[in-house]
VOGU-544022 format. One record per residue: residue in one letter; chain; x, y, z of N, C-alpha, C, O, CB in turn. Coordinates in nm, 4 decimals. Glycine has a CB too. Example, Ala and Ser with C-alpha at 12.3 -4.5 7.8 and 13.67 -1.06 7.14 Angstrom:
REM VOGU-544022
type/mol/nxx/nyy/nzz/caxx/cayy/cazz/cxx/cyy/czz/oxx/oyy/ozz/cbxx/cbyy/cbzz
a/A/1.3190/-0.5690/0.7800/1.2300/-0.4500/0.7800/1.3200/-0.3300/0.7800/1.4236/-0.3319/0.8465/1.1308/-0.4473/0.9046
s/A/1.2850/-0.2250/0.7080/1.3670/-0.1060/0.7140/1.2900/0.0030/0.7870/1.3409/0.1138/0.8039/1.4084/-0.0598/0.5725
END
This chain:
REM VOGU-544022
type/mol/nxx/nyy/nzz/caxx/cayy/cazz/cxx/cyy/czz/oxx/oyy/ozz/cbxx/cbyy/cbzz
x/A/8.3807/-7.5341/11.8189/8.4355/-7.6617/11.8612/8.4204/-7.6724/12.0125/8.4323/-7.5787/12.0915/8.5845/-7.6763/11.8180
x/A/8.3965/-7.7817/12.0380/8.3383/-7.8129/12.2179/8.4631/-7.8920/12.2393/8.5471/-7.9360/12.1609/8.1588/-7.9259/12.2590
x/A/8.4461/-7.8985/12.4080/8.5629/-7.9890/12.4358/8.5508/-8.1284/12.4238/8.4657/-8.1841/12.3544/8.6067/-7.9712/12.5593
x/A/8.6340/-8.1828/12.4897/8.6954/-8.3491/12.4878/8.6597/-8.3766/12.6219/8.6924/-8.2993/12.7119/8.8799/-8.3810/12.4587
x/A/8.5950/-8.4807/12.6432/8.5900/-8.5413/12.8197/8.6551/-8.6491/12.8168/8.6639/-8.7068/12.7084/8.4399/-8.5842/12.8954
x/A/8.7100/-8.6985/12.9191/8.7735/-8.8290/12.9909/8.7379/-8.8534/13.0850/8.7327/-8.7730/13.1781/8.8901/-8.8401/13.0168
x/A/8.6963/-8.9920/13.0916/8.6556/-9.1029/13.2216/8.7127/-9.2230/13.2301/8.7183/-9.3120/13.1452/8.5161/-9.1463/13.2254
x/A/8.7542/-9.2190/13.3368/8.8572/-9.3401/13.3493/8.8029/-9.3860/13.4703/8.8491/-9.3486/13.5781/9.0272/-9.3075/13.3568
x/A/8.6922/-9.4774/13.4599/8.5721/-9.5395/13.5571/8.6530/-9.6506/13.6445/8.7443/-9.7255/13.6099/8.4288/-9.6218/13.4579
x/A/8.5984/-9.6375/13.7492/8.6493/-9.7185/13.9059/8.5130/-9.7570/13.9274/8.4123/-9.6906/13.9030/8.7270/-9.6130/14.0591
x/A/8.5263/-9.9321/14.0014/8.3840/-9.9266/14.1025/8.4020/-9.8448/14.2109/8.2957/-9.8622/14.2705/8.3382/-10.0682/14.1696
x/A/8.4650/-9.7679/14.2756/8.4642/-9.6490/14.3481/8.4579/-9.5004/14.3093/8.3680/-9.4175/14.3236/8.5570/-9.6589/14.4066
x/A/8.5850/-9.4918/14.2540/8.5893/-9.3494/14.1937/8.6273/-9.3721/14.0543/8.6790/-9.4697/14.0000/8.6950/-9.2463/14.2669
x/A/8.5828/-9.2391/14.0018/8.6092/-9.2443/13.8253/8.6670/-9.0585/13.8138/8.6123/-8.9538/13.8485/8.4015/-9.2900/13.7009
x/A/8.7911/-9.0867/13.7528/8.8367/-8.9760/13.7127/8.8262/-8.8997/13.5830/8.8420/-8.9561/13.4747/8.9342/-8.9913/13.7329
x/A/8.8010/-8.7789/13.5939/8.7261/-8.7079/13.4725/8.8677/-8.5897/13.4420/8.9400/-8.5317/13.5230/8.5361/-8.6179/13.5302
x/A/8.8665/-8.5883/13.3340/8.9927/-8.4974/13.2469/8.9312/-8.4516/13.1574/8.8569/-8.5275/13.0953/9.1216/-8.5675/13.1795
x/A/8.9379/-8.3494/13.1295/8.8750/-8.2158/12.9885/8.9866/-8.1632/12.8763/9.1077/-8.1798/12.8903/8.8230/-8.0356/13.0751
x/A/8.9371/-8.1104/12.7859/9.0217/-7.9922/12.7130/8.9936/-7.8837/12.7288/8.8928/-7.8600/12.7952/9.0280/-7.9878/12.5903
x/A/9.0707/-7.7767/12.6747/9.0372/-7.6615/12.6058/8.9746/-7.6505/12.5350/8.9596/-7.7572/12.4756/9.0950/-7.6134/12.5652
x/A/8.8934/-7.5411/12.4801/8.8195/-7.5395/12.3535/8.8565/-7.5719/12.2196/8.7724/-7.5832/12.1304/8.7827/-7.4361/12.3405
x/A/8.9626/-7.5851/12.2042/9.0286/-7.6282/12.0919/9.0754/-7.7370/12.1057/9.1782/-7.7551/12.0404/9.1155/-7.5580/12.0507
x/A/9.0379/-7.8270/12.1713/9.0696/-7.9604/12.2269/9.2842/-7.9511/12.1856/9.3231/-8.0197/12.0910/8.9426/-8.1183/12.1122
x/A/9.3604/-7.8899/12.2426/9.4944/-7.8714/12.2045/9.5588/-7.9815/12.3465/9.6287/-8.0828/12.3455/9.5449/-7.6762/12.1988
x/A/9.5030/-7.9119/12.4435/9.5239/-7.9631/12.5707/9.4541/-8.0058/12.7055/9.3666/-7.9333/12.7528/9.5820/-7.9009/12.5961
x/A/9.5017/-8.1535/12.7843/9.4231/-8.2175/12.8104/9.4652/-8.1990/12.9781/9.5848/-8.1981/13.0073/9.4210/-8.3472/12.7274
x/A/9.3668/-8.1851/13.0793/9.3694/-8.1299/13.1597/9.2913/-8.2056/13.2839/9.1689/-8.2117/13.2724/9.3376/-8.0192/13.1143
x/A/9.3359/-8.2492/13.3719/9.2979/-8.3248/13.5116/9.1624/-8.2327/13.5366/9.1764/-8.1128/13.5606/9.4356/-8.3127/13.6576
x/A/9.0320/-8.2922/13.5301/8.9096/-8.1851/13.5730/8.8301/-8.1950/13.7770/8.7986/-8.1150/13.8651/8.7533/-8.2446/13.4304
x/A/8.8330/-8.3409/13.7571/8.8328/-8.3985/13.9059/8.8488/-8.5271/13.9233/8.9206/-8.5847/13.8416/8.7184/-8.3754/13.9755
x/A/8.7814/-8.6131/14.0428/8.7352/-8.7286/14.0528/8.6173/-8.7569/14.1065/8.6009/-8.7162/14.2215/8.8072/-8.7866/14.1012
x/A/8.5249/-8.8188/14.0528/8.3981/-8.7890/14.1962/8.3678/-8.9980/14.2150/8.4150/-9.0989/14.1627/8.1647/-8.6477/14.1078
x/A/8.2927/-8.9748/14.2909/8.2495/-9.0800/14.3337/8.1766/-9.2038/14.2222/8.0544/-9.2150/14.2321/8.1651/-9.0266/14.4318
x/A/8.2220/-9.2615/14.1564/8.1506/-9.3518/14.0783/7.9463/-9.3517/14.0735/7.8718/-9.3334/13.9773/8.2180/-9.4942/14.1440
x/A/7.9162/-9.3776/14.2078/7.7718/-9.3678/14.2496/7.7276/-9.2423/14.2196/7.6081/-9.2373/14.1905/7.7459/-9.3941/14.3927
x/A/7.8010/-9.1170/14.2176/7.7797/-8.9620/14.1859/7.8283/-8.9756/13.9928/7.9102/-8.8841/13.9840/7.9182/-8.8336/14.3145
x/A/7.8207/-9.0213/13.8911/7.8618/-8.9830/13.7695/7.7830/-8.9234/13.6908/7.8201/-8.8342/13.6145/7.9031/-9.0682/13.7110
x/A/7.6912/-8.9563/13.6980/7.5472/-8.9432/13.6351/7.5457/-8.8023/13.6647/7.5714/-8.7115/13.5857/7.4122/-9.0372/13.7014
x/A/7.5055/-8.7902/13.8142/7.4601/-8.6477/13.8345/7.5623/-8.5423/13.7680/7.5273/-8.4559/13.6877/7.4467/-8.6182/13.9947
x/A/7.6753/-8.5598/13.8071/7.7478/-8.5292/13.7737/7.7860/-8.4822/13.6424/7.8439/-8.3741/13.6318/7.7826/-8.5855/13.8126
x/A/7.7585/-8.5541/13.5397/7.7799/-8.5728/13.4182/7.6454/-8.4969/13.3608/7.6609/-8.4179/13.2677/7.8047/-8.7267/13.3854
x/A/7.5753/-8.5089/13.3894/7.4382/-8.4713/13.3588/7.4336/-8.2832/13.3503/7.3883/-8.1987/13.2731/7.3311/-8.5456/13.4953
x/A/7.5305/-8.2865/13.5147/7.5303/-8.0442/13.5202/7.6343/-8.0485/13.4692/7.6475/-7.9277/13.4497/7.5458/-7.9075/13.6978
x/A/7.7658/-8.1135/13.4109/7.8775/-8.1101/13.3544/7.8145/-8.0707/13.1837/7.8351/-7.9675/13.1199/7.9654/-8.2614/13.3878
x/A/7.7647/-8.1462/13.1582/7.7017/-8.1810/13.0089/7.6252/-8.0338/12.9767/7.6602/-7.9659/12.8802/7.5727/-8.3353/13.0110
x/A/7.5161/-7.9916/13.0685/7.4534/-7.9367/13.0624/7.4949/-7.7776/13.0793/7.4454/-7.6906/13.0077/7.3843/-7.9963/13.1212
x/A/7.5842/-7.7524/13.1747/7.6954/-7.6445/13.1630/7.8216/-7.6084/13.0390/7.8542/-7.4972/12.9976/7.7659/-7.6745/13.2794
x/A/7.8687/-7.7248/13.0046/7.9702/-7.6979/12.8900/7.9372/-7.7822/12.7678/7.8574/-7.8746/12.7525/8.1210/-7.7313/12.9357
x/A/8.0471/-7.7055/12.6621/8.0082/-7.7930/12.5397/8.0959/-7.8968/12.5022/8.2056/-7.8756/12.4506/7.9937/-7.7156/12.4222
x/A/8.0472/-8.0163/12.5285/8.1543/-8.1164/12.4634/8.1426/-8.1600/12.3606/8.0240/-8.1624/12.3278/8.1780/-8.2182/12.5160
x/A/8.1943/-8.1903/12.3031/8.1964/-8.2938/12.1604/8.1859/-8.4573/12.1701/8.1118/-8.5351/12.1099/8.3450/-8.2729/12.0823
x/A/8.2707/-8.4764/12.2520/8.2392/-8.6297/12.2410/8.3253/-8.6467/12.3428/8.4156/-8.5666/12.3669/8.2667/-8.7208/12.0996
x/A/8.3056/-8.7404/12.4018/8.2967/-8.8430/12.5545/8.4198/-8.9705/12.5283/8.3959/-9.0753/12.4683/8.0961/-8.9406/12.5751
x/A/8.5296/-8.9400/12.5775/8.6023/-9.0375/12.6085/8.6496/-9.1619/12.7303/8.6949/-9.1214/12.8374/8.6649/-8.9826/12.5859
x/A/8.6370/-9.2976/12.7079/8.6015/-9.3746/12.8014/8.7267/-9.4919/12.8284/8.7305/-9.5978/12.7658/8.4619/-9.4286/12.7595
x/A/8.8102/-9.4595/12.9150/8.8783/-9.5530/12.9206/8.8672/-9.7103/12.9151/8.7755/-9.7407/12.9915/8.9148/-9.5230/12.9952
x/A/8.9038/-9.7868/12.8760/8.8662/-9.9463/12.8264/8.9795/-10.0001/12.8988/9.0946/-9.9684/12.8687/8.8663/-9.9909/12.6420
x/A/8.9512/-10.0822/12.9953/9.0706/-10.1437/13.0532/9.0683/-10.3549/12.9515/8.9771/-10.4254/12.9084/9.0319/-10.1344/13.2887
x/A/9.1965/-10.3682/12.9579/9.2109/-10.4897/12.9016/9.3961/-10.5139/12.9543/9.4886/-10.4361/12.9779/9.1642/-10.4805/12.7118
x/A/9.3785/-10.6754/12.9544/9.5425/-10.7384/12.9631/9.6249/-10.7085/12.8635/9.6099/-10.6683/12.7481/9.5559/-10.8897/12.9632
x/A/9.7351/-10.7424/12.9459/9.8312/-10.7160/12.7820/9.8269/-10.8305/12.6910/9.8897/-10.8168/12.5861/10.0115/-10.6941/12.8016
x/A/9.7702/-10.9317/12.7089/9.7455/-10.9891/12.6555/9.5974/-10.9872/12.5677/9.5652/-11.0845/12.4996/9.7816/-11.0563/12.7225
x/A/9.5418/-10.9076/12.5744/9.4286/-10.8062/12.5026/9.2815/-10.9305/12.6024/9.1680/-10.9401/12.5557/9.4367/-10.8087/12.2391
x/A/9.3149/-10.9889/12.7039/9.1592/-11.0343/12.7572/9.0876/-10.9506/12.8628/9.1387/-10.8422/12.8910/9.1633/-11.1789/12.8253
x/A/8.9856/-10.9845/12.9189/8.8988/-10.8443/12.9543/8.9563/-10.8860/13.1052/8.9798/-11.0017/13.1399/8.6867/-10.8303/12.9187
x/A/8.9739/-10.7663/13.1879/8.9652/-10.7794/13.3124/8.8674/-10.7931/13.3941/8.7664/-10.8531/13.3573/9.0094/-10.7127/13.3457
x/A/8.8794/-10.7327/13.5394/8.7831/-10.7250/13.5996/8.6810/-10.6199/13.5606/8.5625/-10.6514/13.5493/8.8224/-10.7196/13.7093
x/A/8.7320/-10.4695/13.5350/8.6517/-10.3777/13.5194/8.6014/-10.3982/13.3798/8.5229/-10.3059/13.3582/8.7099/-10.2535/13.5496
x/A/8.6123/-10.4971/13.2467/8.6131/-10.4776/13.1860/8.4403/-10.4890/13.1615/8.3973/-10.3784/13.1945/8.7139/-10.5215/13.1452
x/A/8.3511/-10.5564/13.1277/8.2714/-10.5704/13.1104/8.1778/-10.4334/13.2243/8.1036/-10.3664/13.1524/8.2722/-10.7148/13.1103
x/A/8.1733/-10.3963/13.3485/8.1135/-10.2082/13.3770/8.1416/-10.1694/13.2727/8.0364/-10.1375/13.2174/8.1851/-10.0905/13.4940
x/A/8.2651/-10.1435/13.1779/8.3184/-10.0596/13.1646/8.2177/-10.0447/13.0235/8.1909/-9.9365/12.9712/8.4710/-10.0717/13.1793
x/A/8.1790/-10.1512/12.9853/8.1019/-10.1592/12.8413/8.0127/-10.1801/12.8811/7.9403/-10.2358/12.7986/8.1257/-10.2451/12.7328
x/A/7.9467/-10.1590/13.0194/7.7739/-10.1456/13.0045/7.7676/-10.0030/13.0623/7.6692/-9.9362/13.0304/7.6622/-10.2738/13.1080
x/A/7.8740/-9.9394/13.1556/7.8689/-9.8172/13.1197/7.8941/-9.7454/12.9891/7.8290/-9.6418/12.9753/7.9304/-9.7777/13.1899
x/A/7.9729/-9.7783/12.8934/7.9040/-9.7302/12.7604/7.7946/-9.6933/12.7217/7.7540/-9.5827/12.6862/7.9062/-9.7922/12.6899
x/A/7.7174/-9.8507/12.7346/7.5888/-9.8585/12.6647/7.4851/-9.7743/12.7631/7.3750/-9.7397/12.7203/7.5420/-10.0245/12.6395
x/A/7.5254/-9.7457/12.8897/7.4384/-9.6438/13.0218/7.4336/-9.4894/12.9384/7.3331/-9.4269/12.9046/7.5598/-9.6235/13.2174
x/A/7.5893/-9.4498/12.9171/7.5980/-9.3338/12.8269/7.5288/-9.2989/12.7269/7.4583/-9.1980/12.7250/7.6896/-9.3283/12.7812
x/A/7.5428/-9.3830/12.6294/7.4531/-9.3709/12.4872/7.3159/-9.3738/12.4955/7.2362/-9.3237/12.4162/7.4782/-9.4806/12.3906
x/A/7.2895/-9.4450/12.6117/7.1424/-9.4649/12.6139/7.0949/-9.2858/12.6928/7.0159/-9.2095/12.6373/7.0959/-9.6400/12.7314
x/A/7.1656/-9.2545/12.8267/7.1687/-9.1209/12.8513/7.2105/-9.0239/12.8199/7.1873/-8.9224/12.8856/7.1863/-9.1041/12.9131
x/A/7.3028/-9.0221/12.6847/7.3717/-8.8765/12.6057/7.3565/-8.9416/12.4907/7.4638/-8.9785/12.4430/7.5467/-8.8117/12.6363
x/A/7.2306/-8.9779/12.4088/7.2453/-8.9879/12.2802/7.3194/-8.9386/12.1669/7.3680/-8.9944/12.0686/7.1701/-8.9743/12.2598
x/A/7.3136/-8.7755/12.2214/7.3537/-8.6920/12.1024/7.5725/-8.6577/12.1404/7.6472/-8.5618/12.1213/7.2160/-8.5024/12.1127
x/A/7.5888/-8.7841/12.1924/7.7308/-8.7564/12.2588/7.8195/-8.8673/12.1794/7.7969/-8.9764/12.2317/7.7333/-8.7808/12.4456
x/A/7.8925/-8.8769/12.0952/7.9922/-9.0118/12.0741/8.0677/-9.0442/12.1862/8.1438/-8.9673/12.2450/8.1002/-8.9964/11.9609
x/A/8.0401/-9.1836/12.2198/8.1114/-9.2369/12.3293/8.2546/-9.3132/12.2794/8.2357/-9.4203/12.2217/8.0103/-9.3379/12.4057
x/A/8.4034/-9.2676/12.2961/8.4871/-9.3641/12.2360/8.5708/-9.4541/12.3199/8.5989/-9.4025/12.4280/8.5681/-9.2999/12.1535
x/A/8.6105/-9.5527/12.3050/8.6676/-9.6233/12.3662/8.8431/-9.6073/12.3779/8.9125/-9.6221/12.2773/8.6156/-9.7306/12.3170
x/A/8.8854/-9.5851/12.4731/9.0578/-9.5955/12.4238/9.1362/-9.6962/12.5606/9.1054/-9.6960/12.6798/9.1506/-9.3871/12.4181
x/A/9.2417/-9.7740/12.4920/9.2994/-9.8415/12.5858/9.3752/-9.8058/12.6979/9.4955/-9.7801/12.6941/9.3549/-9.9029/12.5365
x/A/9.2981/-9.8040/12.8067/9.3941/-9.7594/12.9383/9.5156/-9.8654/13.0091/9.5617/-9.8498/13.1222/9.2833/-9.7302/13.0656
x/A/9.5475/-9.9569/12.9294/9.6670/-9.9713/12.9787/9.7819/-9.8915/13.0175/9.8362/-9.8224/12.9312/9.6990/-10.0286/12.9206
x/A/9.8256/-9.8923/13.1361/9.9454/-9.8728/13.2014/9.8897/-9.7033/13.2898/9.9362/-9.6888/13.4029/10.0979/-9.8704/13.0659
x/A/9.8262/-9.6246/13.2532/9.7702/-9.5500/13.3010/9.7908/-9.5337/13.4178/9.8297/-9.4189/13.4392/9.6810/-9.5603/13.2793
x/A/9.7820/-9.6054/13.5215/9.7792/-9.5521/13.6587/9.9474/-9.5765/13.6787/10.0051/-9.5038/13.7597/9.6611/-9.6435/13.7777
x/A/10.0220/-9.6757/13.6067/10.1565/-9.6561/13.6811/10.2198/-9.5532/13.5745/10.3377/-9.5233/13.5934/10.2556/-9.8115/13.7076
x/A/10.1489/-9.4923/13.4572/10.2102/-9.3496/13.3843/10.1766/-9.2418/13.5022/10.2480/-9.1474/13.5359/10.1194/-9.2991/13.2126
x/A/10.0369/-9.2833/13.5619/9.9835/-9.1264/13.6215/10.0934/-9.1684/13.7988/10.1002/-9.0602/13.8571/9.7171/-9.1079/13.6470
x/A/10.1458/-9.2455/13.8588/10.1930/-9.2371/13.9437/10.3086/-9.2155/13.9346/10.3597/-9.1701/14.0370/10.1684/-9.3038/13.9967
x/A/10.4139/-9.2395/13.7962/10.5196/-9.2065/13.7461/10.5340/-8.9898/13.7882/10.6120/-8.9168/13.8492/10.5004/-9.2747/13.5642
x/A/10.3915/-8.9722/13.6999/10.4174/-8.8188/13.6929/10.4126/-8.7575/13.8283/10.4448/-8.6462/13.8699/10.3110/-8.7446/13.6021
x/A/10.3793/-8.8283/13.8659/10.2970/-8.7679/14.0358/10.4622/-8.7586/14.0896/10.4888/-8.6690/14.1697/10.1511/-8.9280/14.1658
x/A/10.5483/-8.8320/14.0542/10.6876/-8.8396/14.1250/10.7556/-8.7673/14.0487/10.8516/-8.7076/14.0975/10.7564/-8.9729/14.1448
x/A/10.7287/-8.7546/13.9258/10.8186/-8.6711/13.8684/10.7786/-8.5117/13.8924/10.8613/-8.4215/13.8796/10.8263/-8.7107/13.7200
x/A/10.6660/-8.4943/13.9221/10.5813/-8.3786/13.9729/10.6641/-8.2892/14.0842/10.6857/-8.1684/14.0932/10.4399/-8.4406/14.0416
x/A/10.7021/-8.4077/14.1682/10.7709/-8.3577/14.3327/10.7184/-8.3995/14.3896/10.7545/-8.3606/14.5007/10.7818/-8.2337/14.3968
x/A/10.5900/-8.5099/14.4064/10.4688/-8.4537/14.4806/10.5195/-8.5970/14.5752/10.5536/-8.7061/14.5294/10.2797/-8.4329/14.3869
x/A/10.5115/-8.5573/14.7127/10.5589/-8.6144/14.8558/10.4893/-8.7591/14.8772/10.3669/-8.7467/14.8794/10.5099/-8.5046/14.9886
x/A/10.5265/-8.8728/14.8911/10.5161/-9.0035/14.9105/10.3364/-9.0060/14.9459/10.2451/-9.0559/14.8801/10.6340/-9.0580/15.0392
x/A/10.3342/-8.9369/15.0656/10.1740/-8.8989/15.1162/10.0656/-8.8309/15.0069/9.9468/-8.8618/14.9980/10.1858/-8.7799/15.2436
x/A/10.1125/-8.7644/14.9531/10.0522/-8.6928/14.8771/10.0312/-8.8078/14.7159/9.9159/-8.8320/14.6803/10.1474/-8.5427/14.8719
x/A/10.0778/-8.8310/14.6841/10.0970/-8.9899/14.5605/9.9882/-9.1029/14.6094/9.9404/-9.1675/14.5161/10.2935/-9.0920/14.5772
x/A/9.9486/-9.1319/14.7210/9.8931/-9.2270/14.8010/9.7393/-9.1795/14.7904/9.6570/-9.2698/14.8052/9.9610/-9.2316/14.9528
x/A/9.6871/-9.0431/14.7656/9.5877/-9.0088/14.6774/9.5242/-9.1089/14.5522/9.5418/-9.1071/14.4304/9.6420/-8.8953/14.6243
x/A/9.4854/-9.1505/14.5948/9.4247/-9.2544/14.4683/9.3072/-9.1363/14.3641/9.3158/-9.1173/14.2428/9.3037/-9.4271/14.5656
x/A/9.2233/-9.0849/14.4435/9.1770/-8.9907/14.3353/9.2298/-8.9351/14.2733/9.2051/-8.9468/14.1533/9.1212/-8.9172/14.3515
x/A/9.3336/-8.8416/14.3169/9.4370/-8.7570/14.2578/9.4617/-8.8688/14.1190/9.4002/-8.8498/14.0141/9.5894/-8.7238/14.3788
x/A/9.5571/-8.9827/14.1350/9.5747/-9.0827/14.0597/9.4938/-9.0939/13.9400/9.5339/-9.0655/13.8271/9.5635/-9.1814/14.1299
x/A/9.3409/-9.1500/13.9788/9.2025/-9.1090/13.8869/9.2114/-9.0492/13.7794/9.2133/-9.0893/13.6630/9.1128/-9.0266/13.9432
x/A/9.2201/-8.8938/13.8503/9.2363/-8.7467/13.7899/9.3592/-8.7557/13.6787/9.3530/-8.6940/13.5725/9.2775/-8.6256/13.9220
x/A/9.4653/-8.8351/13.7134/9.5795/-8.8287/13.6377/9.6070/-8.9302/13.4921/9.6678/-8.9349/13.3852/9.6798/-8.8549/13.7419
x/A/9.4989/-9.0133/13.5926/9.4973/-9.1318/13.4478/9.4185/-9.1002/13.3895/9.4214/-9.1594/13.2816/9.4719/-9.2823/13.4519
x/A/9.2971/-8.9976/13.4012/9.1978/-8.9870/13.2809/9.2486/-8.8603/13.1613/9.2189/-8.8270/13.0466/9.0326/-8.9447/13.3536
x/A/9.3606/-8.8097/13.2910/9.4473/-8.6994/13.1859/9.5258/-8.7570/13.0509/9.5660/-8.6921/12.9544/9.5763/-8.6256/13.2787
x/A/9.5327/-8.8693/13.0705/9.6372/-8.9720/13.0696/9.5658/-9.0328/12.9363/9.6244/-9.0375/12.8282/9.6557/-9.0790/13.2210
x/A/9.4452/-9.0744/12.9545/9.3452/-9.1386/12.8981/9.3110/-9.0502/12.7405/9.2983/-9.0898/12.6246/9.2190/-9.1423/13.0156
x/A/9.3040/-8.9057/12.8098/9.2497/-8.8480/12.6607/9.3738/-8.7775/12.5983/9.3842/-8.7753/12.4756/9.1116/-8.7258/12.6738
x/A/9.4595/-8.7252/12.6701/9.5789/-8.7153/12.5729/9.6216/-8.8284/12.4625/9.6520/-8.7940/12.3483/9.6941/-8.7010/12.6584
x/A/9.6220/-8.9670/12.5039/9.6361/-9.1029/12.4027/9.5046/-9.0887/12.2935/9.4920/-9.1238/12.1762/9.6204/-9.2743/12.5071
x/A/9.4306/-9.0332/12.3715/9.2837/-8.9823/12.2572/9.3242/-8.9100/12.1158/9.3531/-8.9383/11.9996/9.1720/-8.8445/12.3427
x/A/9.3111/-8.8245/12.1823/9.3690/-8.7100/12.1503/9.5000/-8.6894/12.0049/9.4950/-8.6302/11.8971/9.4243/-8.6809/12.2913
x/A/9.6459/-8.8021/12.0995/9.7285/-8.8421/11.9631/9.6969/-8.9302/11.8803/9.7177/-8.9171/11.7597/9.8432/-8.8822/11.9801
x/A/9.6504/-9.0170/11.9250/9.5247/-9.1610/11.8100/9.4587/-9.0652/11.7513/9.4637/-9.0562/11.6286/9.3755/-9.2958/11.9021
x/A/9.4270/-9.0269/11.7838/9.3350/-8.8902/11.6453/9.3999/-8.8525/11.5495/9.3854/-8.8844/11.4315/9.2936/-8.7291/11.6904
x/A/9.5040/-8.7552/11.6143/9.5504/-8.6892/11.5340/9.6687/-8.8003/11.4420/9.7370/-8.7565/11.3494/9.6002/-8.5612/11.6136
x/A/9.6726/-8.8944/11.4720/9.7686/-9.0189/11.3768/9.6401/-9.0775/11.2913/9.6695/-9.1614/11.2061/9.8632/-9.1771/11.4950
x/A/9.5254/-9.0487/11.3023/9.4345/-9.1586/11.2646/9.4562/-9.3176/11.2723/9.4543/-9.4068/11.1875/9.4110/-9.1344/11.1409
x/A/9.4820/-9.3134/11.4394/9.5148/-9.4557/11.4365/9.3954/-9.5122/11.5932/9.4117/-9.5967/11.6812/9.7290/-9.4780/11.4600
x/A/9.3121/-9.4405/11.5709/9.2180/-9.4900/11.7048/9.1553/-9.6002/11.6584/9.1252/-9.6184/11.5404/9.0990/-9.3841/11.7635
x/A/9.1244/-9.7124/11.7943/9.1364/-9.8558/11.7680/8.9570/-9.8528/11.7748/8.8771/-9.7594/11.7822/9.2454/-9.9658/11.8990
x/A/8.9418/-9.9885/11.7690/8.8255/-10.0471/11.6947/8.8010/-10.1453/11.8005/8.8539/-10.2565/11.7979/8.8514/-10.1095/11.5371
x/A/8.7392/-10.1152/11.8732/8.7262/-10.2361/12.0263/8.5899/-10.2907/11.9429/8.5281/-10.2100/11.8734/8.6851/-10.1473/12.2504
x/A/8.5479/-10.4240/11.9523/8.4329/-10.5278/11.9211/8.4000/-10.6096/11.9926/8.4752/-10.7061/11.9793/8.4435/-10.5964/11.8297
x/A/8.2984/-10.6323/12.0915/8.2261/-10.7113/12.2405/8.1721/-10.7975/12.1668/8.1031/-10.8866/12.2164/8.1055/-10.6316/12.3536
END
């Protein structure tokens, strides 16, 4: 069994979160530069074993697409077209960054230190595949349609 990835894509930065080999637990991996993913993804891929590729999907609460929404589904289709042999899934990142700035305070972690937006990244894509992760294991992962 290979791991679990998370990307929780920025037009700046995009934060990446992993598992364990037993995909049990989901784990802040970095953030890199949006313009750097590829490469990135490419010695990531090529170094470890994943199973399948998780992609944060941003939408309103009112379920219409935002700003990031439409990158966010042609980076999909960038993926599939460059990791064929990878399932790309979609999961809803709502609330994500004010869950991952919640923890950051509940963490301890100092006003300055929270103001880290990568860090943030890092926290929402943790954020991102843990919700993976329990949608799985409920068999209740959603069905996004463009």
């Amino acid at each position: 069994m290979g791991k679990l990835l998370a990307l929780d894509y920025g037009k700046k930065r995009t934060g990446i979160a992993t598992t364990d080999d037993l995909q049990i637990i989901a784990t802040g991996l970095t953030t890199v530069d949006s313009k750097q993913l590829f490469p990135f993804l490419f010695k990531h891929l090529a170094e470890n074993e994943i199973d399948e590729i998780i992609l944060g999907f941003p939408k309103r609460l009112n379920n219409d697409p935002t700003h990031n929404t439409l990158p966010v589904i042609q980076l999909k289709e960038k993926l599939e077209k460059s990791f064929p042999k990878y399932k790309i899934q979609l999961i809803d990142e709502r609330f994500t960054s004010k869950m991952a700035k919640q923890t950051m305070i509940d963490s301890g972690l100092k006003k300055m230190q929270r103001r880290n937006k990568a860090l943030v990244d890092e926290i929402s894509a943790t954020i991102i595949l843990q919700s993976y992760m329990e949608s799985r294991e409920n068999n209740a992962l959603p069905n996004f349609n463009f």
